[in-house]
Every structure is written in C-alpha cells, then in structure tokens.
PyMOL CGO cylinders between C-alpha atoms (Angstrom):
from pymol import cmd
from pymol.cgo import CYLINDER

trace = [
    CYLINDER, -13.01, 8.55, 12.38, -10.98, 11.76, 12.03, 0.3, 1, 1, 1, 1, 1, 1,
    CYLINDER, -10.98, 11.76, 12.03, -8.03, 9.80, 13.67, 0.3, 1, 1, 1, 1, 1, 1,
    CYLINDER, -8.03, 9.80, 13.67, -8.15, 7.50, 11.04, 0.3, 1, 1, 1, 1, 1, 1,
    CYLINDER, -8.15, 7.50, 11.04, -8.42, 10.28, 8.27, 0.3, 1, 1, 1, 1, 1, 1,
    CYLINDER, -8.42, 10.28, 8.27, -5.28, 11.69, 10.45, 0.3, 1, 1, 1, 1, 1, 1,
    CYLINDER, -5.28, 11.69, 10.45, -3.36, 8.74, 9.70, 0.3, 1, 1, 1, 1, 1, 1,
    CYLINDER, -3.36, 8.74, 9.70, -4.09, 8.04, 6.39, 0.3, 1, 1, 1, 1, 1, 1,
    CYLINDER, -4.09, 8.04, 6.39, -2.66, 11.70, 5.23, 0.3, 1, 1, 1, 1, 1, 1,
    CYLINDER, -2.66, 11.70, 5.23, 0.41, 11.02, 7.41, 0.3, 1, 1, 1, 1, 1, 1,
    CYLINDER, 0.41, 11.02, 7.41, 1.08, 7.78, 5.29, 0.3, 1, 1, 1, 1, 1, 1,
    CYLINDER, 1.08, 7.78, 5.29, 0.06, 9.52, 1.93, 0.3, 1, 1, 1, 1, 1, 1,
    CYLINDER, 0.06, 9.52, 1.93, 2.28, 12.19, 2.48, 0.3, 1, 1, 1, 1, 1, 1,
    CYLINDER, 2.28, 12.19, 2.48, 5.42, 9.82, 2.99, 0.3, 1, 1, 1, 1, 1, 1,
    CYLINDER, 5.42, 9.82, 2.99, 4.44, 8.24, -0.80, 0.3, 1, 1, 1, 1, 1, 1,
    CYLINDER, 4.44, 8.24, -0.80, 5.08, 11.67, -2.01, 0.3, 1, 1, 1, 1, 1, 1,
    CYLINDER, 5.08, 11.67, -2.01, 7.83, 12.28, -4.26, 0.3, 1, 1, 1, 1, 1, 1,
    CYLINDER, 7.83, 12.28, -4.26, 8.90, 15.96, -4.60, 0.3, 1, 1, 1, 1, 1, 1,
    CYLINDER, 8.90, 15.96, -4.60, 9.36, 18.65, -1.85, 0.3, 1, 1, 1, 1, 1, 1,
    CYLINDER, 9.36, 18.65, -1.85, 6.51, 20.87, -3.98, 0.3, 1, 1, 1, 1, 1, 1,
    CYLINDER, 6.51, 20.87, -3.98, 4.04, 18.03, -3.07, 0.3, 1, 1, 1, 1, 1, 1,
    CYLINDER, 4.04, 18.03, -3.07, 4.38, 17.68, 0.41, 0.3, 1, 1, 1, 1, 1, 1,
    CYLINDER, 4.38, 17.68, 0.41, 4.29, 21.39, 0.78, 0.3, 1, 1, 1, 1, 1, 1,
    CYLINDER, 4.29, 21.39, 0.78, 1.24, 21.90, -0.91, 0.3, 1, 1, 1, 1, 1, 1,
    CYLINDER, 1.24, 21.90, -0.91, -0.13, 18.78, 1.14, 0.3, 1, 1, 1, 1, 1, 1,
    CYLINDER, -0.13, 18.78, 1.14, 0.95, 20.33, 4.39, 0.3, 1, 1, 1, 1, 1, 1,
    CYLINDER, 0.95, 20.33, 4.39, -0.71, 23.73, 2.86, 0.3, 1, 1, 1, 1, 1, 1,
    CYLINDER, -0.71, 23.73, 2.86, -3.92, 21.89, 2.43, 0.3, 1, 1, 1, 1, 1, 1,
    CYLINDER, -3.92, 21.89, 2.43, -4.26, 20.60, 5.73, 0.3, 1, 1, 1, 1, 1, 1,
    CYLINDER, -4.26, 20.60, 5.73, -3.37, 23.57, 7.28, 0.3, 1, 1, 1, 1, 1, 1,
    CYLINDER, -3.37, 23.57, 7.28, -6.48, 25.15, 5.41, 0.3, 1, 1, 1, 1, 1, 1,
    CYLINDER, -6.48, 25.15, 5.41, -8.63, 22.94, 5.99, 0.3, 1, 1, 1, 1, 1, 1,
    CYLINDER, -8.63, 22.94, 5.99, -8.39, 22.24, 9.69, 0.3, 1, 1, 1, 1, 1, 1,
    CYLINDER, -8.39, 22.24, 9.69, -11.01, 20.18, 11.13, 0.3, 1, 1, 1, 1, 1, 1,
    CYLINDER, -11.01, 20.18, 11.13, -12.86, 20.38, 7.88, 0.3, 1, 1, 1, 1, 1, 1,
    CYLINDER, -12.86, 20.38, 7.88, -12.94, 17.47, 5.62, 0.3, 1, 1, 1, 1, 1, 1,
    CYLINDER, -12.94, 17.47, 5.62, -11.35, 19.71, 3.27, 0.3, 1, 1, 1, 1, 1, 1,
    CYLINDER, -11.35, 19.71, 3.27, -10.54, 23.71, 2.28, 0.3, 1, 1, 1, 1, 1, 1,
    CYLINDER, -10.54, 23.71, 2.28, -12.64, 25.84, -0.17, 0.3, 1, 1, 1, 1, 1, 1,
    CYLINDER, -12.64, 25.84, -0.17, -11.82, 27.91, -2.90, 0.3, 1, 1, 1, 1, 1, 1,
    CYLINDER, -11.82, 27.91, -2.90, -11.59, 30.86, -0.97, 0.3, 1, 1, 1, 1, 1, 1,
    CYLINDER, -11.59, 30.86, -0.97, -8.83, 29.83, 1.93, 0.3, 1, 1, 1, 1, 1, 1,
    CYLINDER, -8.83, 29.83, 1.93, -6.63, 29.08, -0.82, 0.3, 1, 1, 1, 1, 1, 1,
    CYLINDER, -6.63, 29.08, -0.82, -4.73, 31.92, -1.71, 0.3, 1, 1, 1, 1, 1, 1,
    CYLINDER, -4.73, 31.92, -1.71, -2.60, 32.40, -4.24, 0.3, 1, 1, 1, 1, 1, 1,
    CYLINDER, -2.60, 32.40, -4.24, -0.17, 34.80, -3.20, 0.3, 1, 1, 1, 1, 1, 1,
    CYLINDER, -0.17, 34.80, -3.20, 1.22, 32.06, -0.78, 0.3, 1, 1, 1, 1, 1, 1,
    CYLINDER, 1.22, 32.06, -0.78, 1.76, 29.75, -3.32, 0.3, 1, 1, 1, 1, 1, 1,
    CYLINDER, 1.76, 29.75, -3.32, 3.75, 31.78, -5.99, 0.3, 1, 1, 1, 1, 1, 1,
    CYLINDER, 3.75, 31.78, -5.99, 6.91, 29.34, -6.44, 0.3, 1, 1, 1, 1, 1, 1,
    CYLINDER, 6.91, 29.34, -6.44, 3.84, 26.55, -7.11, 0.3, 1, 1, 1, 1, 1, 1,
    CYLINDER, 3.84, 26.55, -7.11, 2.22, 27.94, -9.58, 0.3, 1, 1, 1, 1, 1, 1,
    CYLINDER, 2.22, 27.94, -9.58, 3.12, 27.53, -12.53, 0.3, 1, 1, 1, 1, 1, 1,
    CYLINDER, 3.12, 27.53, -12.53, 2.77, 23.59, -11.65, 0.3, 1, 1, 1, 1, 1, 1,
    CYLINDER, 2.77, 23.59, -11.65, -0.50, 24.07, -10.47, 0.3, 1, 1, 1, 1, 1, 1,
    CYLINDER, -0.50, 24.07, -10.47, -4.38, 23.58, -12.47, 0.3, 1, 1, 1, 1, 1, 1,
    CYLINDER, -4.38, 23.58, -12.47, -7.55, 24.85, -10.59, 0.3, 1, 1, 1, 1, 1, 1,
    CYLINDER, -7.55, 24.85, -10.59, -10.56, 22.37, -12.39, 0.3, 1, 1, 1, 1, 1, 1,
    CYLINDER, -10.56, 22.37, -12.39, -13.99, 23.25, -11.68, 0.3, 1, 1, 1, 1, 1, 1,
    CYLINDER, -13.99, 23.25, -11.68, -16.28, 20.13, -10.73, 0.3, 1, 1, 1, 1, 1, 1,
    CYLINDER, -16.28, 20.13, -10.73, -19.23, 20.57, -13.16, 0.3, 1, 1, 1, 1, 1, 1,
    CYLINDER, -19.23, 20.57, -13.16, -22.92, 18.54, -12.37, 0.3, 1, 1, 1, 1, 1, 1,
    CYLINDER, -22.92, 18.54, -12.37, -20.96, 16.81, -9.63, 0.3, 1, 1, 1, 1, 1, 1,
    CYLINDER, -20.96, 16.81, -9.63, -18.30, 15.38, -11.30, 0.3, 1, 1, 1, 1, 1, 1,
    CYLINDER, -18.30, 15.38, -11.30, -20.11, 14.89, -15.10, 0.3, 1, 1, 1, 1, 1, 1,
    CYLINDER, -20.11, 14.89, -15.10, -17.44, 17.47, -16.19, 0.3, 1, 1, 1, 1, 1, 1,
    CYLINDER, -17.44, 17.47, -16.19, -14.82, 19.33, -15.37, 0.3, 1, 1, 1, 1, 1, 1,
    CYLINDER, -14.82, 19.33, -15.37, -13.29, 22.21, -17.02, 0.3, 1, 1, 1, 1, 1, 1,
    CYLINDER, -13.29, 22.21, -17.02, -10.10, 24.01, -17.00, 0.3, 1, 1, 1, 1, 1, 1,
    CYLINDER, -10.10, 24.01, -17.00, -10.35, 26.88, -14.17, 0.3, 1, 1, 1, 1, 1, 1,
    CYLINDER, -10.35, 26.88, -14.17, -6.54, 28.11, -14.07, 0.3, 1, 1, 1, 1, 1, 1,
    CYLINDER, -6.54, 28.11, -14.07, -3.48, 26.26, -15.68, 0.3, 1, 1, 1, 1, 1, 1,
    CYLINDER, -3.48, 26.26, -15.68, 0.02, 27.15, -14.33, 0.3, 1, 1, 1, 1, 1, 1,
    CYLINDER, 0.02, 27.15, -14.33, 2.46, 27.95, -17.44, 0.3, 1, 1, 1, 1, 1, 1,
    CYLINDER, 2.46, 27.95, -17.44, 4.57, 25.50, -16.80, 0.3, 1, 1, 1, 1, 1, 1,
    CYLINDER, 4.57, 25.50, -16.80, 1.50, 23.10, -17.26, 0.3, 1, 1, 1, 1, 1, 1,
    CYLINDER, 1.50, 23.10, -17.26, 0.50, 24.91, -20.14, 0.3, 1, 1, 1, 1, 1, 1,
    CYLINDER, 0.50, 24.91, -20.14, 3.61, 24.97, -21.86, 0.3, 1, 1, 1, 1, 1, 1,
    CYLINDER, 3.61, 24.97, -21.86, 4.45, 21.61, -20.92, 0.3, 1, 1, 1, 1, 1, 1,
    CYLINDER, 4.45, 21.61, -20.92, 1.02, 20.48, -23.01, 0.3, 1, 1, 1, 1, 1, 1,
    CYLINDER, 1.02, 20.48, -23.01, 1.62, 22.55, -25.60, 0.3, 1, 1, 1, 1, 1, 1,
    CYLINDER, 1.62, 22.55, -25.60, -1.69, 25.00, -24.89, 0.3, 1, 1, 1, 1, 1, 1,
    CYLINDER, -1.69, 25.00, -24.89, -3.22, 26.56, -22.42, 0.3, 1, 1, 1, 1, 1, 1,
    CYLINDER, -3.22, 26.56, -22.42, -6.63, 24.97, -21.69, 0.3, 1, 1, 1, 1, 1, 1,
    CYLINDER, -6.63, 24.97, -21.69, -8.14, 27.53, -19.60, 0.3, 1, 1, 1, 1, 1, 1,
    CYLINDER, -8.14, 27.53, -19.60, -12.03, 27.96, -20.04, 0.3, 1, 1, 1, 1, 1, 1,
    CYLINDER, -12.03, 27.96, -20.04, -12.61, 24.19, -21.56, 0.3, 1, 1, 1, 1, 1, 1,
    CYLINDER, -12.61, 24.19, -21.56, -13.80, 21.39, -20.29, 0.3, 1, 1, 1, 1, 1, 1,
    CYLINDER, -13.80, 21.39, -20.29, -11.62, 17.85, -20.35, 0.3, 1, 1, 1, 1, 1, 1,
    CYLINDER, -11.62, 17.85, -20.35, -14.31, 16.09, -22.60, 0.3, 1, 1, 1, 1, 1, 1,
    CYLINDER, -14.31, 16.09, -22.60, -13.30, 18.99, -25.78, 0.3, 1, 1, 1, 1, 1, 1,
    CYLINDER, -13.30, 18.99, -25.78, -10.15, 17.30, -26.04, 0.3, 1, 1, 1, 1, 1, 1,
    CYLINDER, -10.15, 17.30, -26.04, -9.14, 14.24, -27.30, 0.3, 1, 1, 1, 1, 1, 1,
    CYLINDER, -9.14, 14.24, -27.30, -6.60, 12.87, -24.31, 0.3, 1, 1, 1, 1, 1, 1,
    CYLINDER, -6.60, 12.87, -24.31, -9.43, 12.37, -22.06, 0.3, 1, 1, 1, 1, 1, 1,
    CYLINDER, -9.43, 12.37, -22.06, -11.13, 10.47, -24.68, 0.3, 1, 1, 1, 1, 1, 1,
    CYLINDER, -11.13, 10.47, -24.68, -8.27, 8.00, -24.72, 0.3, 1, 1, 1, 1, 1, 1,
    CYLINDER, -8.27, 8.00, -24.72, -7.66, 8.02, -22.01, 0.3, 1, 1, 1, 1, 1, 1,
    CYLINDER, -7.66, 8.02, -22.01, -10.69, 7.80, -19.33, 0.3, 1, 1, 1, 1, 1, 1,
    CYLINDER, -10.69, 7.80, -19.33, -8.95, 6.85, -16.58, 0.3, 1, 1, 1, 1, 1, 1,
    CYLINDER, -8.95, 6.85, -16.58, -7.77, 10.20, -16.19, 0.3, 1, 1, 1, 1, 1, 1,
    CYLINDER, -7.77, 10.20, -16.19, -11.03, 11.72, -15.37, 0.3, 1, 1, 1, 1, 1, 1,
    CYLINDER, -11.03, 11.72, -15.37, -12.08, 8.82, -13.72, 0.3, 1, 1, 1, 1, 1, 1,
    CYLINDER, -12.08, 8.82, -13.72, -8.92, 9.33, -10.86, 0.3, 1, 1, 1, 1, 1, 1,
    CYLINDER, -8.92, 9.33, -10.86, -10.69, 13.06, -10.61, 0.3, 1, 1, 1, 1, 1, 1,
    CYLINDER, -10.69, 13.06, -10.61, -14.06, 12.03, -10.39, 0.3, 1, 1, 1, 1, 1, 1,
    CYLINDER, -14.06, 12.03, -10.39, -12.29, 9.49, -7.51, 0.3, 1, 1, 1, 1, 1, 1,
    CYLINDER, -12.29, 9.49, -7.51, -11.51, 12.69, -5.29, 0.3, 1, 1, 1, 1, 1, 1,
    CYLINDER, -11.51, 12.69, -5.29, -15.04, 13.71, -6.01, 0.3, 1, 1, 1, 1, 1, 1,
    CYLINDER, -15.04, 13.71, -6.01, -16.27, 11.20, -4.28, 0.3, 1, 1, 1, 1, 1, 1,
    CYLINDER, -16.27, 11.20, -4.28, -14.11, 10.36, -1.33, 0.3, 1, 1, 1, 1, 1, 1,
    CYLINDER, -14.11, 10.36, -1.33, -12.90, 13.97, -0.97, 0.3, 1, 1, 1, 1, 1, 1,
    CYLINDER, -12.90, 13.97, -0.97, -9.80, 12.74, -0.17, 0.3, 1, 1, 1, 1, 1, 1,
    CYLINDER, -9.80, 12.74, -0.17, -6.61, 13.92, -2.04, 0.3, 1, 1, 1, 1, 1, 1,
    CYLINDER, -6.61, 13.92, -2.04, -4.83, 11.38, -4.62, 0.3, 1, 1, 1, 1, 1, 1,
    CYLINDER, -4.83, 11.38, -4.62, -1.38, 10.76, -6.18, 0.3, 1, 1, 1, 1, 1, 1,
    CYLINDER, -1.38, 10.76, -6.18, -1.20, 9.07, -9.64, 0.3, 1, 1, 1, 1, 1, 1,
    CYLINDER, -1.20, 9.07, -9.64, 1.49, 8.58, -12.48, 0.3, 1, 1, 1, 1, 1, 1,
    CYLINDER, 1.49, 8.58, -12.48, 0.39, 9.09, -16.09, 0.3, 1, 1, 1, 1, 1, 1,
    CYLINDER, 0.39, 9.09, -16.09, 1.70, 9.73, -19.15, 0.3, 1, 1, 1, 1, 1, 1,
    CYLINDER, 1.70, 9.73, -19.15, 1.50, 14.12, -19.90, 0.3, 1, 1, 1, 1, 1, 1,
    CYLINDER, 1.50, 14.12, -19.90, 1.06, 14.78, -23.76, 0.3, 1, 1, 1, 1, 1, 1,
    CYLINDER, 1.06, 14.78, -23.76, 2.34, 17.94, -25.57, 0.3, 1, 1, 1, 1, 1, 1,
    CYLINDER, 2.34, 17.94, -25.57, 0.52, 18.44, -28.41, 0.3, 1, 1, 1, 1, 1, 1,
    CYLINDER, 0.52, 18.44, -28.41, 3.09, 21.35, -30.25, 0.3, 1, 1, 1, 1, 1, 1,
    CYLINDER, 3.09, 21.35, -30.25, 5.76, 19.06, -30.06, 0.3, 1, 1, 1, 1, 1, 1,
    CYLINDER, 5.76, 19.06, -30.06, 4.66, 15.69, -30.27, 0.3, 1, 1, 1, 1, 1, 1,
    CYLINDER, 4.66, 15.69, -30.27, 6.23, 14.44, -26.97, 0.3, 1, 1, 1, 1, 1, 1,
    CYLINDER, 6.23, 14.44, -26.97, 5.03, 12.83, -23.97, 0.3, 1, 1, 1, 1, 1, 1,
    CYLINDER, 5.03, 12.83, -23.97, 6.91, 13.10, -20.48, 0.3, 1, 1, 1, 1, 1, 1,
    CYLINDER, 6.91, 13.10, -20.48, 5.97, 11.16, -17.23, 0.3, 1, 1, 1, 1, 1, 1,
    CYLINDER, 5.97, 11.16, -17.23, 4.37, 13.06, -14.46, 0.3, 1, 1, 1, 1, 1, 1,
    CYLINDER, 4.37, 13.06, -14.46, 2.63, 12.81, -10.97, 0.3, 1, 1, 1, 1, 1, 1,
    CYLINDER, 2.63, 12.81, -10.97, -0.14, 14.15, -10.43, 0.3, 1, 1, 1, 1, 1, 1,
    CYLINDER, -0.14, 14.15, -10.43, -1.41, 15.11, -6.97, 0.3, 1, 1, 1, 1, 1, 1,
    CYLINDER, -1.41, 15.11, -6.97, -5.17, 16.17, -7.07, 0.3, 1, 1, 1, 1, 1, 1,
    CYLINDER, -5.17, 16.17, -7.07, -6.63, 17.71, -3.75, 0.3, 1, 1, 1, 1, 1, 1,
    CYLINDER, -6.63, 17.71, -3.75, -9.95, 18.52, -2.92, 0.3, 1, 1, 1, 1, 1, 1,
    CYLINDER, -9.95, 18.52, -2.92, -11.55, 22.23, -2.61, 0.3, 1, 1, 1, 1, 1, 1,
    CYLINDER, -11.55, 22.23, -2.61, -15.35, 22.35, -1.52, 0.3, 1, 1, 1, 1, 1, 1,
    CYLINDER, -15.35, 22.35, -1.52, -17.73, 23.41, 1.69, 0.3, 1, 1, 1, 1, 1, 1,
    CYLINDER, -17.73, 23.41, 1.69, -18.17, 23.14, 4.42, 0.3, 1, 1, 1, 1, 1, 1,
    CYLINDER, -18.17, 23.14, 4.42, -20.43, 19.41, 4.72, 0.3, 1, 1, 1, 1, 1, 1,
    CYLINDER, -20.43, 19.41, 4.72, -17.69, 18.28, 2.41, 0.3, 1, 1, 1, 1, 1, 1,
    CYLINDER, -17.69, 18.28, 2.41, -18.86, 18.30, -0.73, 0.3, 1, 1, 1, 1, 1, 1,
    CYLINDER, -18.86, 18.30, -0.73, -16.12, 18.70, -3.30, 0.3, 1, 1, 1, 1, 1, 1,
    CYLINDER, -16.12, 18.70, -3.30, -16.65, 21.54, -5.99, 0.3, 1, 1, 1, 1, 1, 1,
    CYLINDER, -16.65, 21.54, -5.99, -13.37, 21.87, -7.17, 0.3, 1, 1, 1, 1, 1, 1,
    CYLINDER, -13.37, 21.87, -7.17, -10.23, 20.39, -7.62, 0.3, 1, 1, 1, 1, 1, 1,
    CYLINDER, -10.23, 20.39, -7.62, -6.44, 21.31, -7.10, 0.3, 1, 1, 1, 1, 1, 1,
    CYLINDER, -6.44, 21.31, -7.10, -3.93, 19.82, -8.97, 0.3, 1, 1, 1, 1, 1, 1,
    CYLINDER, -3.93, 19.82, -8.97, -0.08, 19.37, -9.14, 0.3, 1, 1, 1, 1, 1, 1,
    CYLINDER, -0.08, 19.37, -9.14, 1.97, 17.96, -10.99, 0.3, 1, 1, 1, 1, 1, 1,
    CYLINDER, 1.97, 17.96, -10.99, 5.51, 16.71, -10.93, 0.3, 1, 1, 1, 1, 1, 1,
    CYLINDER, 5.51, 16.71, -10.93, 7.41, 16.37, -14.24, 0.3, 1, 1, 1, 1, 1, 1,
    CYLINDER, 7.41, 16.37, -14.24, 9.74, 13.38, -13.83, 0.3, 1, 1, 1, 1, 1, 1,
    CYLINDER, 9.74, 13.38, -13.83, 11.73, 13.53, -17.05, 0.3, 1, 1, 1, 1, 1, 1,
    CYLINDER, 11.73, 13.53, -17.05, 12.16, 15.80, -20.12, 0.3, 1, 1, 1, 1, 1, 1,
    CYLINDER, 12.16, 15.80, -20.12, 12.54, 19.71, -20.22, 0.3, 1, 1, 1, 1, 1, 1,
    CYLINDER, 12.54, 19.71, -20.22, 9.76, 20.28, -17.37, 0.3, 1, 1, 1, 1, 1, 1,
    CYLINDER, 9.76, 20.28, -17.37, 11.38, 18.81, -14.35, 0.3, 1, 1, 1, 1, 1, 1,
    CYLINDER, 11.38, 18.81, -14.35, 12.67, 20.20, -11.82, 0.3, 1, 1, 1, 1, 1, 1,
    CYLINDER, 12.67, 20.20, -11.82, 13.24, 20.11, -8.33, 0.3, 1, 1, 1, 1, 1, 1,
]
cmd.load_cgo(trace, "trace")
C-alpha cells in the first residue's frame, strides 16, 4: 500500500509545472516521512521564505464544512486584490460561483492526498482574472486525518508570474 502511495507522488510530481511546486512537493514528503502526511507544526516557515508569498495556510473547519483563510502570501493577496486572512471561503462570493473550488479542497480532505488543479484567480481591485495552478497539500496527525491545508499557486499569465 505505501508502495503504491510511493508511486503515485513520483508520477504527480512529473505533472508539475513550476520548479516552486516540485520543491514544495519534495518539502512535503520529506516532512512527512512514513506518515500519510506532515502537521502544522513540521512545517516551518523559515525554510520556505522564497515560497511564501505564493503560499495560503486554510484551516479545515467541522471536517471540511468550511474552511477559512489561515495565512495568505502577498503575492496571493495582492494578486486577488485583498488579503483574506481570518475569513472563511463561504463570506465571499467566488466560492459561491464557483463550488468546485472548495469542492477540489474538500477532495484533499478526504483522500489526504495532495492535488494539482487549473482555475481561473479573480482580482477583485482591478477587475482581472489570470490563470493559475493550484497545488493543495495536506497538513494533519498523525492517523491521517487532514486539519489543514497548504496551498500554492502558480500564476501562469499576467503581472503575477514568475518563475
């Protein structure tokens, strides 16, 4: 079973598109070790400084009912137009129109496996949109139960990208 596991992260890793990805991938899984997945606490910032400001920390609320806005990078926040920290996804009206969004995050609550998706990234100051990936990993205890959620994201076009 952990082989398999194993060999599915090898061939998600390869569908990754940016060099910040696959090092916070190989991050994760060094963290994590024979666990089905890191917690909050072996993740520490200081060895992630030039990933920041890409990064969101989401807190899994009522197992996966909610989720709110733990930390959001500045690039992420400027990139949306606000910072979001302190609310929870259902306050704003993206997720609304969008539920497949929290539906992909509610996804990694489940399987606690990590997950790469495209979707469209809204800023709401400017009125423009720009194409991102998004690579959510999971952050829980020890018997694998997800209670929070690491995200990435890649900004393939527009003023945000970079790599």
């Amino acid at each position: 079973m952990a082989r398999d596991a194993d060999t599915r992260l090898v061939e998600f890793r390869q569908r990754l598109g940016g060099k910040d990805q696959r090092t916070l991938l190989d991050y994760w899984q060094a963290k994590r070790g024979a666990r089905p997945m890191p917690s909050r606490a072996d993740i520490d910032p200081a060895e992630l400084v030039p990933l920041l400001s890409n990064l969101m920390l989401v807190d899994v609320v009522e197992g996966g009912a909610r989720f709110r806005f733990r930390l959001v990078g500045t690039r992420v926040a400027r990139a949306s137009g606000e910072d979001r920290t302190g609310r929870f996804f259902d306050e704003y009206a993206f997720f609304r129109a969008y539920p497949s969004v929290t539906e992909q995050y509610r996804q990694v609550v489940a399987s606690g496996e990590p997950m790469l998706a495209t979707e469209i990234f809204f800023n709401r100051e400017h009125g423009t949109a720009y194409d991102v990936e998004r690579l959510l990993l999971p952050l829980g205890r020890e018997e694998g139960q997800t209670d929070m959620l690491l995200a990435h994201f890649r900004f393939m076009r527009g003023p945000f990208s970079r790599e």
